[in-house]
ZAMARGU-4260 file (C-alpha; in steps of 0.2 Angstrom, whole numbers, plus 5000, padded with zeros to 4 digits):
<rodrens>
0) 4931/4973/4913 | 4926/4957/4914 | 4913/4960/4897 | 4925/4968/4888 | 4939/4955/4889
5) 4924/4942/4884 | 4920/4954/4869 | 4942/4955/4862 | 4942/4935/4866 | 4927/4933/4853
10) 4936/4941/4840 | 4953/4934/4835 | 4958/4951/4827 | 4955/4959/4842 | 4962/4946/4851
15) 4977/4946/4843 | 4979/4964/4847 | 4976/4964/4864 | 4990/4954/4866 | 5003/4967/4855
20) 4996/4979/4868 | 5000/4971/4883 | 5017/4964/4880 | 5023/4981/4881 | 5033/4983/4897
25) 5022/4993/4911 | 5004/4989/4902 | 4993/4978/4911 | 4975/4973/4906 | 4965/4990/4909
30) 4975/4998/4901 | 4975/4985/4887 | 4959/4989/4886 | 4957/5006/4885 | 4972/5007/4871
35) 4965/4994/4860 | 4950/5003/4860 | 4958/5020/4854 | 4966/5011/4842 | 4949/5005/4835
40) 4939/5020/4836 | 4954/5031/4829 | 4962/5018/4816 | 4971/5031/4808 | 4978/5042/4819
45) 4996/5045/4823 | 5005/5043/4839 | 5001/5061/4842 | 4985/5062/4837 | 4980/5047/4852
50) 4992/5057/4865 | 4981/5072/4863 | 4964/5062/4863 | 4969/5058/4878 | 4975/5073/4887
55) 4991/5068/4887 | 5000/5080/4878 | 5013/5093/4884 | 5008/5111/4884 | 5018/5125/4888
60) 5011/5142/4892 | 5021/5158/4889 | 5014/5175/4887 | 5027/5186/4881 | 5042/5186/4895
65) 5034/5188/4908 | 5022/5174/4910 | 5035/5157/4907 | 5026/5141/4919 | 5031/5123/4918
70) 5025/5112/4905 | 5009/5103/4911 | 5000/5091/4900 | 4983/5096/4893 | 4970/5087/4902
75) 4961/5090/4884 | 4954/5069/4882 | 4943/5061/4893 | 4949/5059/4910 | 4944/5041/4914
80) 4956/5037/4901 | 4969/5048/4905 | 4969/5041/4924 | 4970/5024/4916 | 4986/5026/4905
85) 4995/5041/4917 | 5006/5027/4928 | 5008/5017/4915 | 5016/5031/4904 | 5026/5035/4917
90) 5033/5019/4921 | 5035/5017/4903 | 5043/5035/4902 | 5057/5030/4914 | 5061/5012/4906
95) 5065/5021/4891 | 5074/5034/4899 | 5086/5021/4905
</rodrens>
């Protein structure tokens, strides 16, 4: 952590984002992180398209009527980043719930 906080400080832009990031209510620094560097490596993709790099993306499994289970997310991205954002989304989730 401590390398990749050395590498956003060296770059003003990236700096500059870090900061966006983390102002958001329920975002610490590893987090942070790890969504500043989706946001670089995907600079075009939507909201959605991040969610379901990540795995966080609601799927709902039905087979006809007989098969109807909960809504479960993916688990489709990389799971070191999906443990990373998880608690933050869900704090996040319920602020905005409010």
């Amino acid at each position: 952590m401590a390398l990749s906080m050395k590498l956003i400080k060296a770059n003003s832009e990236y700096l500059s984002a870090y900061k966006n990031i983390t102002t958001i209510k329920g975002l610490g620094q590893k987090s942070g992180i790890v969504l500043l560097y989706l946001f670089l490596r995907y600079p075009n993709a939507s909201r959605q398209q991040i969610t379901a790099l990540t795995g966080l993306d609601p799927v709902q499994k039905e087979s006809g009527t007989s098969l109807k289970r909960k809504t479960r997310i993916s688990k489709q991205g990389t799971s070191l980043v999906r443990g990373l954002l998880y608690r933050p989304i869900l704090s996040l989730s319920s602020i905005t719930m409010k």
